[in-house]
N, C-alpha and C positions, 0 to 999 in steps of 0.2 A: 417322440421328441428326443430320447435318450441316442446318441450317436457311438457306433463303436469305435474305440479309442481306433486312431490313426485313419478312419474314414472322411475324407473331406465332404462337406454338403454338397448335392447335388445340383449342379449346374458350373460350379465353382470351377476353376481351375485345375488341371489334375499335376501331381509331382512329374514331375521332368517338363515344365513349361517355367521352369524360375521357380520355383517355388522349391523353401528347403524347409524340412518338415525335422523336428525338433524334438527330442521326448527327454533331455537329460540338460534339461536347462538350468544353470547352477547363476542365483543372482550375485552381480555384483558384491563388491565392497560398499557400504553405507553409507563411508565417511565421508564423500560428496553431497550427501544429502544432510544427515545432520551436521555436517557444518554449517549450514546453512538455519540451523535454531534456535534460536536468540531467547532469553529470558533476563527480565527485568524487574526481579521480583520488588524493588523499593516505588516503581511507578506502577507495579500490575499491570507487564505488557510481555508479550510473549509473539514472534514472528515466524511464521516458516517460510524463507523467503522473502516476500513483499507483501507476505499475506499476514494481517493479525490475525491469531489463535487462543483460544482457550482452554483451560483443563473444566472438563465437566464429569460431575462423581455419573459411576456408569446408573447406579440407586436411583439419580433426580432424571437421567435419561429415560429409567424403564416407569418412571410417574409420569412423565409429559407423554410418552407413548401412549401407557395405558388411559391416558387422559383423553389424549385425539382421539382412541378406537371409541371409548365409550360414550365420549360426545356427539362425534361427525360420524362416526363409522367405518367400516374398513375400505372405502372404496377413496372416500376421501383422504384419509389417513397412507395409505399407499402411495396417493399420488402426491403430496405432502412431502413426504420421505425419499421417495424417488425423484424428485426432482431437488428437493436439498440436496443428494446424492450426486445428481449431475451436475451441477453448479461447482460442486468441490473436486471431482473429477475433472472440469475443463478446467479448473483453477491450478490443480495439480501437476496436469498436461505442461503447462506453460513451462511452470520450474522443472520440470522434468527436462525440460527439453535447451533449460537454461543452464540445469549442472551437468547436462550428458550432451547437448548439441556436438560438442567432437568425439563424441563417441559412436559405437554401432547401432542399430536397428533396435537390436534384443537387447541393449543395455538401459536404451532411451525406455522400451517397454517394461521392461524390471521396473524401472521405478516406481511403476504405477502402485504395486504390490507391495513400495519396499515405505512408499509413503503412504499407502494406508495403515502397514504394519503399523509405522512410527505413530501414529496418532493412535492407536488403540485401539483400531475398531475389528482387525482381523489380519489372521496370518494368511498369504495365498500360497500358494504352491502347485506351478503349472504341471500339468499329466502329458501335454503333449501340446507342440503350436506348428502351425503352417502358416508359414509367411512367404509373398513374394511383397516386397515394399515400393518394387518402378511399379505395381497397378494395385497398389492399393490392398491389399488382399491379406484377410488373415481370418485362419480360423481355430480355436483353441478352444481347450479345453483346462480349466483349474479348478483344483478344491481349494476351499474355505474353512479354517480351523480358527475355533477360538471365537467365532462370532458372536460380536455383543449383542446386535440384533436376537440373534438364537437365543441366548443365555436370556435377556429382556423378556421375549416371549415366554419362555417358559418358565421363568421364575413366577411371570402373573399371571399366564393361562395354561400354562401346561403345552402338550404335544400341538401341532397342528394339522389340519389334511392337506394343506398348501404350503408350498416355502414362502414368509417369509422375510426374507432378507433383501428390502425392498430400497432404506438406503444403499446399501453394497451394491445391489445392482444397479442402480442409478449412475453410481460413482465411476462404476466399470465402464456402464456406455459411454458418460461425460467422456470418461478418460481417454479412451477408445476414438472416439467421435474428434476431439482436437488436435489427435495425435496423426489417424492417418488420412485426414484433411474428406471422410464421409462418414453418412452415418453409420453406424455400428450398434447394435444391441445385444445383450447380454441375460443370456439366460437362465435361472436356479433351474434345473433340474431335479436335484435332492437337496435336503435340505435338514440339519441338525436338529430342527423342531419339529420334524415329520418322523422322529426316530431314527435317522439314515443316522452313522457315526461321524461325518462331516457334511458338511455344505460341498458343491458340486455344481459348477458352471458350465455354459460352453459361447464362447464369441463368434458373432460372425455377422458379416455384414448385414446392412439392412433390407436387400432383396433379397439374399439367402433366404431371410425366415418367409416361409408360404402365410402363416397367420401372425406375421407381425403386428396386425393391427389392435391383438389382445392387449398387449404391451403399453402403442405407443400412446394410448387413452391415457395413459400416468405419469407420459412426459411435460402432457400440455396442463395447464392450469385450467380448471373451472372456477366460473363465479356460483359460491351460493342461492340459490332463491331467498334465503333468510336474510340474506345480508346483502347490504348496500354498499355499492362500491363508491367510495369517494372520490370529488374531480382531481383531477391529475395535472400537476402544473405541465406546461410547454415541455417538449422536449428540448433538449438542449442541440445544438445544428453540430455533430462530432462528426467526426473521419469512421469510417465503416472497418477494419480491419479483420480480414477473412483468417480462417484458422488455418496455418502451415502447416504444410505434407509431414508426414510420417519421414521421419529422417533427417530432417534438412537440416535440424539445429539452427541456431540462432534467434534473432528476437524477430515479433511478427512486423510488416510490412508500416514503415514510418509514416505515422499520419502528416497529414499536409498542413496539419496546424498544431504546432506544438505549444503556440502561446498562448492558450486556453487554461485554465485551473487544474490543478492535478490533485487527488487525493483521495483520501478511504478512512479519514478519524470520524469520527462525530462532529467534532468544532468546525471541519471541512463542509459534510453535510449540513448541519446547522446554515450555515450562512449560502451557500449554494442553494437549499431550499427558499428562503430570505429572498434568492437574487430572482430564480424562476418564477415567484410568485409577484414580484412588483414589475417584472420585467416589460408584461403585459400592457401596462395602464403608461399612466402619462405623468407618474408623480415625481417627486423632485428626491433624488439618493444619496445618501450622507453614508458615504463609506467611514470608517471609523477605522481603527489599527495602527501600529507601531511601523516605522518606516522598515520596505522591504517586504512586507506581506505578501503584497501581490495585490496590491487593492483596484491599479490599473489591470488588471487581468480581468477583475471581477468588473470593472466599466465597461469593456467591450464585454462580458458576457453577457451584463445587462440591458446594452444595444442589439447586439446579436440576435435575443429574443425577442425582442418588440416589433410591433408594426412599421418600425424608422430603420430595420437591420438594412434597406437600401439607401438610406437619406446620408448622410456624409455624418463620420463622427469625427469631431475636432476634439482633439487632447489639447489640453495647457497648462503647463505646470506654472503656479504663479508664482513662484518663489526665484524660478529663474530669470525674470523678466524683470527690470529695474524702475522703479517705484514709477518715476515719472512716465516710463512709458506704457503703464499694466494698462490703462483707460485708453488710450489707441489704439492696442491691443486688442481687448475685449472689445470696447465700441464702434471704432473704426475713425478715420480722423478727417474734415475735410479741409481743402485746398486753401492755404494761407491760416487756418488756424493757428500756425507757428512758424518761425524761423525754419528753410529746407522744408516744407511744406507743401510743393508745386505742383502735385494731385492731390486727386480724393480717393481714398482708399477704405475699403470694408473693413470692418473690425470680425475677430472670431465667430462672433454672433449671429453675423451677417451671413456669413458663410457656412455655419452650422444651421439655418432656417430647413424646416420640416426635418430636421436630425436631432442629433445629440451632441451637446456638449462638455466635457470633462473637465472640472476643473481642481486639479492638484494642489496641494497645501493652500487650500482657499484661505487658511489663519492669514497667510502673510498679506492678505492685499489691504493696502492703506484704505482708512475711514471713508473718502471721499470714493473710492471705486467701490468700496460694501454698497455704501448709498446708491449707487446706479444700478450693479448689480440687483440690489431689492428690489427697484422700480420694474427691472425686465423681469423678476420672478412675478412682480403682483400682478402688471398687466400688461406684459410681452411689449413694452416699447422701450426704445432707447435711441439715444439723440449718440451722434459722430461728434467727436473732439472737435470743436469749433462753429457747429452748426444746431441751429434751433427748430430744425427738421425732425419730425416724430417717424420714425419708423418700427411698422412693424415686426414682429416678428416669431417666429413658430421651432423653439428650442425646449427640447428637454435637458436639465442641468443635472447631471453627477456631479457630487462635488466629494472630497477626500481629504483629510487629513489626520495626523498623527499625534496632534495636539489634543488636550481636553477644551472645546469649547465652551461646554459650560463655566468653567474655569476663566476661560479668556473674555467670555461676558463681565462676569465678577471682576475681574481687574480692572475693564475699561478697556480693554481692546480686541473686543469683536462685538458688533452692534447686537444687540439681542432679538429687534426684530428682526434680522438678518437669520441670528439663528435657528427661529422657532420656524420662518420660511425653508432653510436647506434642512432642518432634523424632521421632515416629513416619515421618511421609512428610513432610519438609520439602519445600518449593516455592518457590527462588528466584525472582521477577519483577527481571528485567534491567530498570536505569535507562533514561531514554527515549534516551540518547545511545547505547546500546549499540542503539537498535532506529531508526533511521534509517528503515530501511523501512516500518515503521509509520505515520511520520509523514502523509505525502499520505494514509493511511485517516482518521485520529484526524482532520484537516484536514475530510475531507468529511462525516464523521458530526457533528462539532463545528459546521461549518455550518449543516448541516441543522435539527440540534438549535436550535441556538440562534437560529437565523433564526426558524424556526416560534412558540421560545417569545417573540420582543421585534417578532414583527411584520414581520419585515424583508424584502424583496426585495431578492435578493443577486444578482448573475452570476458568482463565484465570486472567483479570487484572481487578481491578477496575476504575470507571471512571477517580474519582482524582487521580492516582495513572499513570493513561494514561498521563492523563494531564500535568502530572510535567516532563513525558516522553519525551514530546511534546516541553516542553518549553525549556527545558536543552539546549544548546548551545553545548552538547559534544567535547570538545576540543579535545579528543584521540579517535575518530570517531569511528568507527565501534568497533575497536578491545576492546576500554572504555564500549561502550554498551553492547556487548557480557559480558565481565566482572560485568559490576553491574548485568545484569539479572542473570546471573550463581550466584551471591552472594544470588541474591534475592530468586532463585529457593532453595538455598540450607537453605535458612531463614526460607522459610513459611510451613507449617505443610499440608498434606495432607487434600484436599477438601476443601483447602484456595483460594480464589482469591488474586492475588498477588496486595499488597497494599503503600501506604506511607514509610510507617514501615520498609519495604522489602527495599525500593530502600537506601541501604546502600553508602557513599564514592563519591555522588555528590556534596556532598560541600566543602570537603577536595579539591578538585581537583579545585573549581572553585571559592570558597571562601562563596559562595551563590548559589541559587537558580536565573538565572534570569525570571523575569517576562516578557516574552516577548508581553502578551496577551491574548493564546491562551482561552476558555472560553467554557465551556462546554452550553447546553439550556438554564439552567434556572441561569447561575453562573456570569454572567455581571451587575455590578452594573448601568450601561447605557442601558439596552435590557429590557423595561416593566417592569418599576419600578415608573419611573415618568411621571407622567402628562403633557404634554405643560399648561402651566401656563393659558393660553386661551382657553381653550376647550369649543367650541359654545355648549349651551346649558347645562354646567356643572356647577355647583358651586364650592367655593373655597372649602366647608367644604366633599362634596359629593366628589371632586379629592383627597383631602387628606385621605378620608375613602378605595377609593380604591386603594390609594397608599400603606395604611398600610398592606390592603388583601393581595397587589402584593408581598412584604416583608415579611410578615408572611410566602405566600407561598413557597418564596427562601428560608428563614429559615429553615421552615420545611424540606426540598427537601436536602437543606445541610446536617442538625441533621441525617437525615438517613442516609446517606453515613457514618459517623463516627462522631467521636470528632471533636470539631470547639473550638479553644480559640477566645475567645472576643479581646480579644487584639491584635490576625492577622485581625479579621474584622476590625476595628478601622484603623488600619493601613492600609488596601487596599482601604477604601473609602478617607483615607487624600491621598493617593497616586493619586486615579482616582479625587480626586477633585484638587490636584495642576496642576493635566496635563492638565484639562478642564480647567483651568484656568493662563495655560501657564506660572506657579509658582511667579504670583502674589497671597499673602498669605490674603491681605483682601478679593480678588472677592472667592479665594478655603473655606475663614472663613463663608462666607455669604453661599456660598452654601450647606456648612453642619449645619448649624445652631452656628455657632460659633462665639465669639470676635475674635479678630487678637492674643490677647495677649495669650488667651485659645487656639486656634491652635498652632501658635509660639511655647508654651510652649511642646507640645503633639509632633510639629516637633524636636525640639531640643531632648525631649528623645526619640523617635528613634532615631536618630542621633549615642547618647552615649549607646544605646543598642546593635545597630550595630557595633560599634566599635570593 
């Protein structure tokens, strides 16, 4: 199994056919990647990319470890870990290939190592790589220092006679496998719980290995005998998107339907689970939500699944159709019912029969149209504007709005048996503030989108420019965010990354910008700036020297991203120093270096600035 260094595997490619073969491979610079790491310590949200993350004590890692070996066992438990492994690794793959797409081959592959670093799990450091990237091809060899895996095992079982390091290598295939568009697996050969002084890998593709099949048994998932697998709602009908070549940078292949739901919160899931489950049947859907959600998104995804995803879905927003005319509308009108009258014509209804029908801000439709409407929900008839003709008919109703209707029962204007007919499976859609996590998805479909439709070549977003993304509070949720990015796309000039500048009409709308926290690596005035005032074995004059380094380097790290005025810095440390100091203005004056009266003064104009 053990390869000697600079041996390619047999059958492989030999050097002088493309292939250039690597043994002093020095990784990139970082700062493209954690840029990219957002923390949010006031809401507990923390991003790498468009991916939420977490900090986990490594302590409660090596309990749930040792938890799965001793419950399920090691066969289970490996393949458990290996495959969480490759999941984070294709996820990895992506942003990799989104902060280095215009970069080389071997920069885009660095990261793979440079983003496990970053998460804690392990340091790489390649021995040697052979790559030709036009077929595919690569085979390497890295050690493994620092493994928490290793460190886990053997803190609760001591040495072991096998490596191992079963997420890391999961992680390596994933990574491996997205990156150069096949499969790839990843092999421990030595292994820091086996005694060896590091961990020791080697890559190579997936026919390469002669007994790959040891392996790939802990990629696939088994079902327990013990345990019952519960039913699975429908899938959902999405666009298939294959994994792009090794190299090619850029985002993967634009799905053919972008107006579908986009997201990764909870509150997202939550109510998506909600939509797959009624989706099914024939009941009647009372979307709920604040205007802008996306509640028509979630209408057609409720059609889309069902039995009627071929039967015709009729949208109709009833707030824009004018009172008198909602009932010929929805019912349909016939021939001399009214003045200009001189056919007969279908109402909505008619024309959604064996489909689905949607009907938006259902609050606003007058008493006399609730009443009809009820009649079609109890028992699928309804009569045309002017005629005493029963027809049937075969509609499933979505109905939507932003109102509390229970509320508008209580008033006296929304019938109550109306109500209790559409609140069959209601389906709250959480505001976009409650879905943070969403955000960096809606970001890159919104790009996508709207790049393709105004022409544009993008390179994506800048950090600070995420960041304000991030923090926005969007009041007009989704539909508001679509709209600044479409401003933004249509602002920035080809081969831009979309930046500050771009994000037009956020503060018209909200008066300001709020600050809610969110903090990129190096961008928190509290995160490795300052000293604990005691530091054993440090001097006063020796902490303040590397206080100024710490600051110099934020500086610097700032200056590169763009313009900084001095007088928004000024004003985020008096900010972060009233908070620290729960806006008593002597303790926040002491802490910047200031009098009371000298703060006071610098508080009061902000004050009149912001006016």
């Amino acid at each position: 199994m053990t390869l000697p260094h600079g041996d390619a595997p047999q059958g492989a490619p030999r050097p002088g056919h493309g292939i250039n073969i690597i043994t002093d491979l020095r990784f990139p610079d970082m700062q493209d990647l954690t840029d990219r790491l957002y923390f949010n310590p006031k809401e507990g949200l923390i991003w790498l990319g468009d991916k939420r993350m977490m900090l986990l004590h490594v302590e409660a890692f090596t309990s749930l470890r040792q938890e799965l070996l001793e419950s399920n066992g090691v066969e289970f438990t490996r393949g458990l870990l290996t495959r969480i492994g490759y999941l984070t690794g294709q996820r990895d793959a992506d942003l990799a290939i989104q902060a280095r797409g215009t970069g080389n081959e071997l920069e885009i592959l660095a990261a793979g190592g440079q983003l496990h670093a970053l998460s804690g799990i392990v340091e790489v450091a390649p021995v040697f790589i052979e790559v030709d990237p036009s077929k595919g091809y690569l085979h390497g060899e890295f050690t493994w220092k620092h493994s928490v895996e290793s460190e886990a095992h053997i803190t609760t079982n001591g040495t072991s006679t096998d490596p191992i390091c079963w997420m890391e290598v999961g992680y390596s295939s994933g990574f491996l496998t997205r990156l150069m568009g096949r499969r790839f697996l990843v092999r421990e050969v030595e292994c820091q719980a086996c005694g060896h002084e590091h961990c020791r890998v080697i890559a190579r593709p997936l026919e390469d290995w002669e007994d790959a099949e040891e392996d790939l048994k802990y990629f696939q998932p088994r079902a327990a005998d013990h345990r019952r697998t519960p039913p699975q709602p429908p899938l959902r009908r999405v666009a298939k998107v294959q994994p792009a070549p090794f190299g090619l940078g850029g985002q993967p292949p634009l799905p053919a339907d972008l107006d579908r739901p986009v997201g990764g919160s909870a509150a997202y899931h939550t109510a998506l689970h909600k939509i797959l489950r009624v989706a099914g049947t024939n009941a009647t859907v009372l979307l709920l939500g604040e205007s802008g959600v996306g509640k028509t998104m979630f209408a057609h995804e409720v059609h889309a699944n069902s039995h009627r995803a071929d039967a015709p879905f009729i949208e109709i927003n009833c707030a824009a159709i004018p009172e008198q005319l909602i009932e010929s509308e929805l019912f349909g009108v016939q021939r001399g019912a009214y003045s200009g009258a001189t056919e007969a014509r279908p109402g909505r209804f008619e024309i959604a029969h064996g489909g689905t029908i949607f009907l938006d801000e259902v609050a606003t439709l007058s008493m006399t149209a609730q009443g009809k409407l009820l009649r079609v929900l109890q028992s699928g008839d309804l009569e045309r504007l002017g005629s005493n003709k029963t027809i049937k008919v075969d509609v499933r109703v979505i109905a939507a709005t932003n109102e509390d209707l229970a509320k508008a029962v209580k008033a006296g204007n929304f019938r109550s048996d109306l109500f209790y007919r559409l609140n069959v499976f209601p389906v709250t859609i959480a505001p976009l503030r409650e879905r943070k996590d969403d955000l960096p998805l809606l970001l890159d479909t919104f790009l996508r989108k709207l790049s393709a439709l105004h022409g544009r070549q993008l390179k994506g977003i800048t950090p600070r420019a995420l960041q304000v993304i991030l923090d926005y509070h969007w009041p007009g949720n989704i539909r508001e965010f679509e709209n600044v990015i479409e401003r933004a796309v249509i602002l920035a000039d080809d081969g831009d990354a979309l930046d500050i500048r771009h994000l037009s009409g956020l503060d018209a709308l909200s008066g300001q910008l709020e600050r809610i926290g969110t903090m990129g690596w190096d961008a928190s005035p509290s995160i490795g700036i300052r000293l604990p005032d005691a530091t054993p074995g440090v001097g006063l004059a020796q902490q303040e020297h590397a206080s100024r380094d710490q600051l110099l380097n934020v500086a610097q790290r700032a200056l590169q991203r763009g313009p900084v005025r001095l007088s928004e810095i000024e004003e985020v440390y008096i900010e972060v120093a009233m908070q620290l100091s729960e806006g008593n203005i002597s303790k926040a004056a002491t802490l910047l270096g200031l009098s009371r009266a000298q703060l006071d003064y610098r508080l009061k104009k902000m004050q009149n600035e912001g006016a």
